[in-house]
C-alpha positions as a Python dict, from the first residue, in 0.01 Angstrom:
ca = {
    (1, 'X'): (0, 0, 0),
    (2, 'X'): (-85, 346, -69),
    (3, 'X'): (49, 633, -305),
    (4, 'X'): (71, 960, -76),
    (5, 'X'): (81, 1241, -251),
    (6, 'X'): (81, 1627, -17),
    (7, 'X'): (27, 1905, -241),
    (8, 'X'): (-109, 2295, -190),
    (9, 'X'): (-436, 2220, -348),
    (10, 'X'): (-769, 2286, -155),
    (11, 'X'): (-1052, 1978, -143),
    (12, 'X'): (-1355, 2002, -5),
    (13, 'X'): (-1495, 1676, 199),
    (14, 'X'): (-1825, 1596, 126),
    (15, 'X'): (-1847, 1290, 348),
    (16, 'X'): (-1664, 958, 470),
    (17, 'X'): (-1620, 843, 111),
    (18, 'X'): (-1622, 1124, -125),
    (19, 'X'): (-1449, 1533, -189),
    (20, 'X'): (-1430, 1777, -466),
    (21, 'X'): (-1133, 1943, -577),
    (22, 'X'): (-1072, 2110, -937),
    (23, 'X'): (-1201, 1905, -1228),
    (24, 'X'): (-888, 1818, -1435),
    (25, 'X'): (-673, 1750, -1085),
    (26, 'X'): (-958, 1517, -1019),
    (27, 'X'): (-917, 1354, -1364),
    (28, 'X'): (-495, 1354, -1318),
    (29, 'X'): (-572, 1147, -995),
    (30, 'X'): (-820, 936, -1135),
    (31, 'X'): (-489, 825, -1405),
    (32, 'X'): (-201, 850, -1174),
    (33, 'X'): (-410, 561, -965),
    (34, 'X'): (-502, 380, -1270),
    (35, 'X'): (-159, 322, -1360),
    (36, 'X'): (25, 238, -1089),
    (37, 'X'): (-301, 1, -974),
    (38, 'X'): (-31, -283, -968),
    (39, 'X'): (165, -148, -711),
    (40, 'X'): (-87, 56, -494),
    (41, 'X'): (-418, 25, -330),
    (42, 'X'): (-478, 323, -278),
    (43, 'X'): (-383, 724, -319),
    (44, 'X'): (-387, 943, -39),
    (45, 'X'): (-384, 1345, -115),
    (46, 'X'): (-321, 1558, 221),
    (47, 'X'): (-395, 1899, 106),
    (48, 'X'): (-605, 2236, 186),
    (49, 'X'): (-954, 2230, 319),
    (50, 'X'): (-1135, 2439, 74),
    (51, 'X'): (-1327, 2769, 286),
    (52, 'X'): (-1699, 2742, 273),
    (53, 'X'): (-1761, 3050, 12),
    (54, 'X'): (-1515, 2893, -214),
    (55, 'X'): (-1678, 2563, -262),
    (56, 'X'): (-2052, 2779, -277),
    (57, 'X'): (-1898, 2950, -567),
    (58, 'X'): (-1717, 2646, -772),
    (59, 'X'): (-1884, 2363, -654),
    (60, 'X'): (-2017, 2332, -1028),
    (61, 'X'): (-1704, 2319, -1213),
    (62, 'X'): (-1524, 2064, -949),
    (63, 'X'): (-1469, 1714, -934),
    (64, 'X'): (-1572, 1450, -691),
    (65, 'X'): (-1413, 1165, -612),
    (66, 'X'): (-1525, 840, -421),
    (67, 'X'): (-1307, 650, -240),
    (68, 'X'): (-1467, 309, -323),
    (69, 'X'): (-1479, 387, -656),
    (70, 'X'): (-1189, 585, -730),
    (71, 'X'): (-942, 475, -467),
    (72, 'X'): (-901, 819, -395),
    (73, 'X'): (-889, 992, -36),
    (74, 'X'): (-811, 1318, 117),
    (75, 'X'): (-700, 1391, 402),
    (76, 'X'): (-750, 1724, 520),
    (77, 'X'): (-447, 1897, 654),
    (78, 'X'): (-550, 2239, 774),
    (79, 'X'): (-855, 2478, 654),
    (80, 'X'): (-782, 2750, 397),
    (81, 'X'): (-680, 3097, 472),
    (82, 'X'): (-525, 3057, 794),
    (83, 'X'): (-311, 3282, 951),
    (84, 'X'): (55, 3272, 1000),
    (85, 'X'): (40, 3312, 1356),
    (86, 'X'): (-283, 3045, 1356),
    (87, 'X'): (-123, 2828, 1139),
    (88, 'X'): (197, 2833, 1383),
    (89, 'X'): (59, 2786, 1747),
    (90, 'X'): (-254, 2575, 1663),
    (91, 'X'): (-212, 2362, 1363),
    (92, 'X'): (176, 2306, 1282),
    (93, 'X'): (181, 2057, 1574),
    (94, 'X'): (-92, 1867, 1455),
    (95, 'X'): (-2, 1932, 1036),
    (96, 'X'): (358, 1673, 1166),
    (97, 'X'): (170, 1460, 1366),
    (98, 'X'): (-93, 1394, 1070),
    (99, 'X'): (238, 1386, 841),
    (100, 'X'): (382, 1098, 1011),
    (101, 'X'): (120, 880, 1071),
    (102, 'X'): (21, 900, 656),
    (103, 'X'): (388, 862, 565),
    (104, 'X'): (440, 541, 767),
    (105, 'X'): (136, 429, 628),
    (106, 'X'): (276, 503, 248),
    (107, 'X'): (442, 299, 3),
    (108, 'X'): (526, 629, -197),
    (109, 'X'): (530, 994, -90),
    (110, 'X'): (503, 1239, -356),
    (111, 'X'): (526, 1588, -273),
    (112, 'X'): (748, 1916, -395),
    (113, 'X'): (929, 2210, -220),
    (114, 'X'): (725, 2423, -11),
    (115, 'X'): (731, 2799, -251),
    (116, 'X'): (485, 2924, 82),
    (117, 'X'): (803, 2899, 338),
    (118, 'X'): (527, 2989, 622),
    (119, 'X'): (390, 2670, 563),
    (120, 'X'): (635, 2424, 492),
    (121, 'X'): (423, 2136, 501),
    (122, 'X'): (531, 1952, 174),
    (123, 'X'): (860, 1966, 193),
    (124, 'X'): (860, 1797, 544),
    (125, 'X'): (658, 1570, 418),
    (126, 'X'): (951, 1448, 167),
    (127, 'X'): (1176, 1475, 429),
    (128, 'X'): (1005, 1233, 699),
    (129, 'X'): (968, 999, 374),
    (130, 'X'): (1354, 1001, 341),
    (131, 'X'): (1396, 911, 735),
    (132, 'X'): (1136, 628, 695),
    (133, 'X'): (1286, 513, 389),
    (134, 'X'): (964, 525, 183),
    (135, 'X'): (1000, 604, -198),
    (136, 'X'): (1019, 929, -265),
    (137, 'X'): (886, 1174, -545),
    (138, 'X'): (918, 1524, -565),
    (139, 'X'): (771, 1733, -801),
    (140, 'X'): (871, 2084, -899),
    (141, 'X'): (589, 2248, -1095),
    (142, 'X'): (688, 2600, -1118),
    (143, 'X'): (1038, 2846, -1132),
    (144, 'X'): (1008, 3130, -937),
    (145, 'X'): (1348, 3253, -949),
    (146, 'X'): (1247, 3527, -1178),
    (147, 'X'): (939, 3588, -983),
    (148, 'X'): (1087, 3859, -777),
    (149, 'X'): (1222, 4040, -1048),
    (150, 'X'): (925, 4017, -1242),
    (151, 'X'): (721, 4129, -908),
    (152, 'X'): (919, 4438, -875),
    (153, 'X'): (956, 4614, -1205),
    (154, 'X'): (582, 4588, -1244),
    (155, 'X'): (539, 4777, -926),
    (156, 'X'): (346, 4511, -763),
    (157, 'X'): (610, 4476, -483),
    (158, 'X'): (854, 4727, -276),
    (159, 'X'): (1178, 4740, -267),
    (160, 'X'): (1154, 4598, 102),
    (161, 'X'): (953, 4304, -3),
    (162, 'X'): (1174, 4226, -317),
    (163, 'X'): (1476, 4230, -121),
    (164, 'X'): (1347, 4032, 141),
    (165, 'X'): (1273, 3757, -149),
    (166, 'X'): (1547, 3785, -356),
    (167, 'X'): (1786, 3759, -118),
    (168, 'X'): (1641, 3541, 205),
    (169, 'X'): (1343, 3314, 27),
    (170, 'X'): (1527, 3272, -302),
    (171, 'X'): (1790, 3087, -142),
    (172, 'X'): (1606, 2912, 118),
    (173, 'X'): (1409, 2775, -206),
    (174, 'X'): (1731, 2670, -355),
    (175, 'X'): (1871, 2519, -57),
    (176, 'X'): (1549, 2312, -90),
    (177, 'X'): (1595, 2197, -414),
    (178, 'X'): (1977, 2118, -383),
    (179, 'X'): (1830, 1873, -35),
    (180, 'X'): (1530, 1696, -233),
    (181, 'X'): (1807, 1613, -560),
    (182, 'X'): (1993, 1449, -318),
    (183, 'X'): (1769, 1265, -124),
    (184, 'X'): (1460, 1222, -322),
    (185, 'X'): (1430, 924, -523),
    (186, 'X'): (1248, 1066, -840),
    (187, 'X'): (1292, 1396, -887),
    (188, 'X'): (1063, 1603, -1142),
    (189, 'X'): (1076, 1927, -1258),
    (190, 'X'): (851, 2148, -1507),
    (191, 'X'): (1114, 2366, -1693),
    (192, 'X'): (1423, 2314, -1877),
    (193, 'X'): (1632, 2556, -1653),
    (194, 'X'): (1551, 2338, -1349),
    (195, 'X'): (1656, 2011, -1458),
    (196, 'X'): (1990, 2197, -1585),
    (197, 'X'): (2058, 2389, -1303),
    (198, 'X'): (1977, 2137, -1058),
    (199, 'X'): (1968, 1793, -1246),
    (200, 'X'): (2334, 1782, -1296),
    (201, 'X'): (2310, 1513, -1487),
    (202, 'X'): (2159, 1216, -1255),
    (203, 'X'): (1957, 957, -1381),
    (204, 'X'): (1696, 1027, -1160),
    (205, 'X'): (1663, 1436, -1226),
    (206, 'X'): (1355, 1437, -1520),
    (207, 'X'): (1186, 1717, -1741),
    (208, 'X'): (801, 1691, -1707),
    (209, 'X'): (517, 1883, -1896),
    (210, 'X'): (183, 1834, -1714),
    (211, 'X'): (-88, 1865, -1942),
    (212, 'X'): (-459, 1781, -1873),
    (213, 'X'): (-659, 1654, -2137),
    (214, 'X'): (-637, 1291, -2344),
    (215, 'X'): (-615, 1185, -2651),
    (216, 'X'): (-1001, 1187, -2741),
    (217, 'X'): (-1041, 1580, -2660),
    (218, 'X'): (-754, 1690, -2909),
    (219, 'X'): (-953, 1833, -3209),
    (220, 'X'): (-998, 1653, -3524),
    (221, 'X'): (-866, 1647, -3897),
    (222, 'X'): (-1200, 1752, -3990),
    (223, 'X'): (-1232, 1997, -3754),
    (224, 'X'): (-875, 2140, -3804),
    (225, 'X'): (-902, 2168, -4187),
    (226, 'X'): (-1187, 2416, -4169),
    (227, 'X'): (-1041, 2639, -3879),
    (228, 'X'): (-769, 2689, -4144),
    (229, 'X'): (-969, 2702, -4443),
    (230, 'X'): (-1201, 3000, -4256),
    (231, 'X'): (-853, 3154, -4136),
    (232, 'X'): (-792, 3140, -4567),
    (233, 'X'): (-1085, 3326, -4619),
    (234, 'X'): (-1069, 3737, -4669),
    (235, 'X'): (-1143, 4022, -4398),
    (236, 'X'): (-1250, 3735, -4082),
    (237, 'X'): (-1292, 3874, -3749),
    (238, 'X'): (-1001, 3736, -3545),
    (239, 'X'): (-1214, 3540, -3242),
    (240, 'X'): (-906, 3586, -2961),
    (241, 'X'): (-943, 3404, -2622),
    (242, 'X'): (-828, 3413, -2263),
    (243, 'X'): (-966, 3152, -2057),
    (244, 'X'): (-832, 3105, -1656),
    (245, 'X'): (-859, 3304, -1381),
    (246, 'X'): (-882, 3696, -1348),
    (247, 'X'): (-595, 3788, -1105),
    (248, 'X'): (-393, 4032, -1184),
    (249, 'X'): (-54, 3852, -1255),
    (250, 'X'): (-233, 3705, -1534),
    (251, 'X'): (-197, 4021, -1735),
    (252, 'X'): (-517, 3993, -1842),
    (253, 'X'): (-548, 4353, -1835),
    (254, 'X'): (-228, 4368, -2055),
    (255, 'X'): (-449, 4221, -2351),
    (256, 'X'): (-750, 4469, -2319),
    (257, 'X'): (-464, 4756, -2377),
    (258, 'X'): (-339, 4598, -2647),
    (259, 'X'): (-661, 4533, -2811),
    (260, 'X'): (-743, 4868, -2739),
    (261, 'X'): (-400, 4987, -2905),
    (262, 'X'): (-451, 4792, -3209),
    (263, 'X'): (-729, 4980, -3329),
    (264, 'X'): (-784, 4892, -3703),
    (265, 'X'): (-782, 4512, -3578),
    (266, 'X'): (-1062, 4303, -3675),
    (267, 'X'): (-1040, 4132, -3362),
    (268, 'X'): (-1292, 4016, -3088),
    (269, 'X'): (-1158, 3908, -2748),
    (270, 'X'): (-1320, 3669, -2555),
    (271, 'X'): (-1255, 3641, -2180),
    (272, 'X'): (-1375, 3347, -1985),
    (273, 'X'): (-1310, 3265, -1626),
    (274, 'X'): (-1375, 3438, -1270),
    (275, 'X'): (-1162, 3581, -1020),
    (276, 'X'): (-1073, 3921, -816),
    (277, 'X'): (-994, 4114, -1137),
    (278, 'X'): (-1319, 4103, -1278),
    (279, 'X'): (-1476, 4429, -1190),
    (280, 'X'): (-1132, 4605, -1276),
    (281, 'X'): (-1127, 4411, -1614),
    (282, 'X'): (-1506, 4564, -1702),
    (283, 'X'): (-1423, 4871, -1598),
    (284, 'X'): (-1105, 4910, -1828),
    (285, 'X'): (-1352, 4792, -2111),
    (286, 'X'): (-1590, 5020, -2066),
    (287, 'X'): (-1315, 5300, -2051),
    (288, 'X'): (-1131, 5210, -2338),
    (289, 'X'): (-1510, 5211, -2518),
    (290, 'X'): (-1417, 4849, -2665),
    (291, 'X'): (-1783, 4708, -2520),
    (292, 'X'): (-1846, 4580, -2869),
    (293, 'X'): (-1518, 4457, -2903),
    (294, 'X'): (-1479, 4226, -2545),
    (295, 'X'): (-1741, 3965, -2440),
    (296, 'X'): (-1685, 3838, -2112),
    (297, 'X'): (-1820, 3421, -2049),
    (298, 'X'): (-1901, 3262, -1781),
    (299, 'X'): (-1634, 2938, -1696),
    (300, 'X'): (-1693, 2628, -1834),
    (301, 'X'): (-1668, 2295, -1648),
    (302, 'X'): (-1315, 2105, -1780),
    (303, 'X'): (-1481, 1824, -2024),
    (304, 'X'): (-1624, 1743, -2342),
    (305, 'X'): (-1834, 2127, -2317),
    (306, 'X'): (-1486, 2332, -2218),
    (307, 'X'): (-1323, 2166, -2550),
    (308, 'X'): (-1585, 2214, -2752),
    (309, 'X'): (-1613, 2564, -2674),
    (310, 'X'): (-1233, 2651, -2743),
    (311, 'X'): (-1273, 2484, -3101),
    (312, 'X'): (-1433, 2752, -3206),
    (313, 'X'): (-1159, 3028, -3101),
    (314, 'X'): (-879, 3098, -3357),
    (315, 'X'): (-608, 3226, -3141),
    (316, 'X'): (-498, 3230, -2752),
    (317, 'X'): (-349, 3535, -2526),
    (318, 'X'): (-114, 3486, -2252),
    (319, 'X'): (38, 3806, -2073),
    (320, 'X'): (189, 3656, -1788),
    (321, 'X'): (290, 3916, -1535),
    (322, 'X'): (455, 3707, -1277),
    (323, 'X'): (616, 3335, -1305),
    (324, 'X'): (326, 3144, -1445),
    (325, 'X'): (267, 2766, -1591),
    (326, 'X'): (-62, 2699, -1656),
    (327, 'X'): (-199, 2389, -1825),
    (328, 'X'): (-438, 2618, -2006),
    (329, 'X'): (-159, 2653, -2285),
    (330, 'X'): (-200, 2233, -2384),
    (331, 'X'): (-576, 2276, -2401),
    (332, 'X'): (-557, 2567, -2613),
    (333, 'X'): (-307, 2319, -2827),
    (334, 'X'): (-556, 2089, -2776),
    (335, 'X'): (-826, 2270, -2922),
    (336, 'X'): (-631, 2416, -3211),
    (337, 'X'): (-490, 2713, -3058),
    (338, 'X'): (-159, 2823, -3107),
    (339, 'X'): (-59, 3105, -2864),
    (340, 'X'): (57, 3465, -2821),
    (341, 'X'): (198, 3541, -2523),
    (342, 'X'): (500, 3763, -2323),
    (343, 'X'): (849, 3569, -2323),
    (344, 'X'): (880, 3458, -2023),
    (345, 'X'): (1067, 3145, -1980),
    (346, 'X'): (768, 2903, -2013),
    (347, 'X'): (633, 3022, -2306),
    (348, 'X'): (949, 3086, -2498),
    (349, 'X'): (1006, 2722, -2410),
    (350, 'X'): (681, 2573, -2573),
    (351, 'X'): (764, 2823, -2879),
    (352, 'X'): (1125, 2629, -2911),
    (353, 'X'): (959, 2302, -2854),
    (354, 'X'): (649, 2329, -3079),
    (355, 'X'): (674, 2613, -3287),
    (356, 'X'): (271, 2704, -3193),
    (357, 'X'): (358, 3000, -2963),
    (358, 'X'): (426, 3353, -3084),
    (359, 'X'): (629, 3522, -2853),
    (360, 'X'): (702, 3940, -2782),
    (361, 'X'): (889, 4114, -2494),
    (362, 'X'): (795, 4055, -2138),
    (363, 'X'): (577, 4364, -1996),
    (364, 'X'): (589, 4556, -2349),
    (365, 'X'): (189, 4616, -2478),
    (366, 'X'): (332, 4794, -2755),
    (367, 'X'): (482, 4543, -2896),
    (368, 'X'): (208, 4292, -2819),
    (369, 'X'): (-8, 4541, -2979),
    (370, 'X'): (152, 4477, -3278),
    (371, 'X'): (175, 4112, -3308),
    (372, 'X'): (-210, 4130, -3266),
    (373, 'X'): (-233, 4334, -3542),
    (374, 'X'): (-82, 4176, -3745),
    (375, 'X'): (-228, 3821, -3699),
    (376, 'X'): (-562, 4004, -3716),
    (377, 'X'): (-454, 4157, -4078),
    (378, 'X'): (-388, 3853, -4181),
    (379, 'X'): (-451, 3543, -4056),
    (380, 'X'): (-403, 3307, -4266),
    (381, 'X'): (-9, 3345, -4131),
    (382, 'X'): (-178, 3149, -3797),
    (383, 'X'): (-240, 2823, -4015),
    (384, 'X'): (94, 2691, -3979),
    (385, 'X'): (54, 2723, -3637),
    (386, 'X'): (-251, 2607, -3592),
    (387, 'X'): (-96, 2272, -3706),
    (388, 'X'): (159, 2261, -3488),
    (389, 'X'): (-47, 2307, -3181),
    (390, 'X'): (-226, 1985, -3263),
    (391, 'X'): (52, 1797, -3348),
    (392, 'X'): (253, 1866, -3011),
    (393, 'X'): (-117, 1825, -2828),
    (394, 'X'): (-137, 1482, -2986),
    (395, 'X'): (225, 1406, -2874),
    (396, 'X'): (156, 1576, -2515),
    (397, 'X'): (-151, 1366, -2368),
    (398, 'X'): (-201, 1348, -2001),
    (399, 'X'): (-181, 956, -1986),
    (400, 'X'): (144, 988, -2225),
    (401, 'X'): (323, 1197, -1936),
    (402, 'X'): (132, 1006, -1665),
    (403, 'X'): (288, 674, -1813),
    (404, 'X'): (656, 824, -1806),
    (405, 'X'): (582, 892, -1485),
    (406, 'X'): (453, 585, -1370),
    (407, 'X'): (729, 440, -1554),
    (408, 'X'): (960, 604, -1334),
    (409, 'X'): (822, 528, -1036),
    (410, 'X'): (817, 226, -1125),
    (411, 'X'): (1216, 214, -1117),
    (412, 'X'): (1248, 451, -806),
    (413, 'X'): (1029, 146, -632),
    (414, 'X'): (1266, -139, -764),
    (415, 'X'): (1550, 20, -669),
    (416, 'X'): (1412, 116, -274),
    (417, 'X'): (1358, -253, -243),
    (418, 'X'): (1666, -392, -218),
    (419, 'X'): (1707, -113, 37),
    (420, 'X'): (1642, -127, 471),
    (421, 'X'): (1340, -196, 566),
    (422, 'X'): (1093, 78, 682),
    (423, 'X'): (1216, 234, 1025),
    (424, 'X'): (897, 171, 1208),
    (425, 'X'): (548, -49, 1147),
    (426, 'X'): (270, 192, 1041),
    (427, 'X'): (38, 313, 1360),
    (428, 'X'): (-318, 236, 1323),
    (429, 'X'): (-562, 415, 1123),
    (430, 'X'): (-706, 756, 1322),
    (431, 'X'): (-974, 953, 1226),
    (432, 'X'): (-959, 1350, 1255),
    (433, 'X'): (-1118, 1627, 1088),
    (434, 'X'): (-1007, 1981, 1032),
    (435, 'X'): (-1181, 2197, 1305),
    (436, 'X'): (-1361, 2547, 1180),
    (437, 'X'): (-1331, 2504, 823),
}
């Protein structure tokens, strides 16, 4: 039977047998099928086919899967960067179609609320699980409820485009999550706030972290004891690291002010990733004259090389403008990197639960400014830490979430089968590719 999971991601195929998609999502479904090998044959992503330019530009750092190997397939859903209008007259039609015939092929469909309302294809996904009585999971990876806010007093968005969120998306969101608690099977949600607000309590409602690495990347005793020695030592240069993409939410920009603002630092930042931002982020270097101050890296491909490289970085920067979750903070734990960062509610979270994040006021540089400072003054005052990060990375594998998980499914499928049987036999397998990506 297979696992069907529909997310937003984008995959590119390469062939019958074999796509690419972002190295550690490649590795996550590499485990997910490894552990639930006794009750599935196979796993089944229906996603986002990746544009041409895209893969030209990435196709280094992503994964490929084979299906004969991996038992992993993907099944294109519609082609990246489609229009609204496009997406509605052309490809909705045949989005359900392709829907239904992988759901009543399923044993399990996994999938989450649709945050893109335009293109609501995960959502209907759970819900034509529910009507075939399938086992469903439904995963909840990010809280935007304080993304308008956060949107608006930034002056990335208008008053007309905040309203319109706030008070006609927001709701249709949470009319989505109030539906899948109640007729999801397993429902999973990455933030505190969620499972309270929504969880109410049910046996079924769970917390998640999703972090990507395993147990063999997390740095070693050896390694850890000299990071803090050298951060013992007098007068080091702070080596301070953002690593991710360059879009603007990221508040990557945010950091370069603040480095620029802390001015008797001994600090060097390191920023290493791609994206839109780029030019803008050079530009502000150049203009705040901190060119020997910033060195910009090319991205590394997620592995043995991307760890190794963060080892030898003493502290990361997170300046989230926008509701953000990235897995980048466990890697950086992983690596023996504790964190500064804005206090928004993911990273005040991770400082309550490990104790390896420094947090200061959403949106204030000043203030950020400051912390920076004073880490780079002294920082020795990082070494405690430093130790936490490891010890919550070591607690915070991706197989040790992956097996809760599992575990859970696990008891979502025991309990669906004393239930009816499926509403209709599966229809025979059809082959179809997405047209003009």
């Amino acid at each position: 039977m297979r696992y069907l999971m529909v997310v937003p991601v984008t995959a590119r195929t390469l062939g019958p047998d074999d796509f690419a998609t972002e190295g550690p999502f490649a590795d996550h479904l590499r485990v997910v099928r490894e552990l639930l090998h006794d009750e599935i044959d196979e796993l089944v992503v229906a996603g986002v086919e990746m544009r041409d330019e895209d893969y030209a530009r990435n196709a280094e750092h992503l994964g490929v899967l084979h299906a004969p190997r991996d038992h992993v397939r993907f099944v294109p859903l519609f082609p990246d960067g489609l229009g609204r209008r496009a997406f509605w007259t052309k490809w909705w039609p045949r989005v359900v179609r392709r829907l239904i015939e992988e759901v009543a092929r399923a044993k399990v469909v996994h999938a989450g609320p649709s945050h893109d309302l335009w293109r609501p294809f995960e959502v209907t996904a759970l819900g034509l699980g529910a009507a075939f009585g399938r086992t469903t999971l439904s995963v909840t990876d990010i809280d935007e409820r304080e993304s308008a806010r956060m949107m608006y007093e930034t002056g990335r968005w208008s008053r007309r485009v905040y309203s319109t969120t706030r008070y006609l998306h927001d709701p249709l969101r949470d009319l989505q999550h109030r539906a899948i608690v109640r007729a999801c099977d397993l429902v999973l949600f990455k933030g505190d706030r969620l499972v309270a607000d929504y969880g109410g309590g049910r046996p079924h409602v769970h917390g998640i972290f999703d972090p990507g690495f395993e147990a063999e990347q997390v740095v070693g005793d050896d390694l850890v004891r000299e990071k803090l020695a050298r951060l013992r030592e007098p007068g080091p240069t702070l080596q301070l690291l953002y690593f991710g993409r360059f879009a603007y939410y990221k508040g990557v920009h945010h950091m370069v002010e603040a480095l620029a603002q802390a001015t008797d630092a001994p600090a060097h930042l390191h920023l290493m990733g791609y994206g839109a931002e780029e030019p803008a982020l050079r530009r502000l270097v150049d203009d705040r004259r901190l060119g020997a101050r910033v060195t910009f890296h090319e991205p590394v491909r997620y592995g043995p090389a991307f760890f190794d490289k963060l080892r030898g970085f003493d502290l990361m920067l997170a300046a989230p403008l926008g509701v953000d979750t990235p897995r980048s903070a466990w890697d950086a734990f992983a690596s023996g990197l504790p964190i500064l960062a804005y206090d928004t509610e993911f990273y005040a979270g991770l400082a309550h639960r490990t104790g390896a994040v420094e947090v200061v006021p959403w949106n204030d540089v000043g203030r950020y400014a400051e912390r920076l400072r004073a880490f780079a003054l002294e920082p020795a005052s990082l070494a405690p830490l430093v130790e936490r990060a490891v010890a919550a990375a070591r607690d915070n594998t991706q197989r040790a979430w992956l097996e809760r998980r599992a575990a859970w499914t696990r008891e979502a499928l025991e309990a669906k089968r004393g239930a009816r049987p499926p509403i209709r036999p599966a229809p025979p397998p059809r082959d179809e590719h997405v047209e003009g990506a």
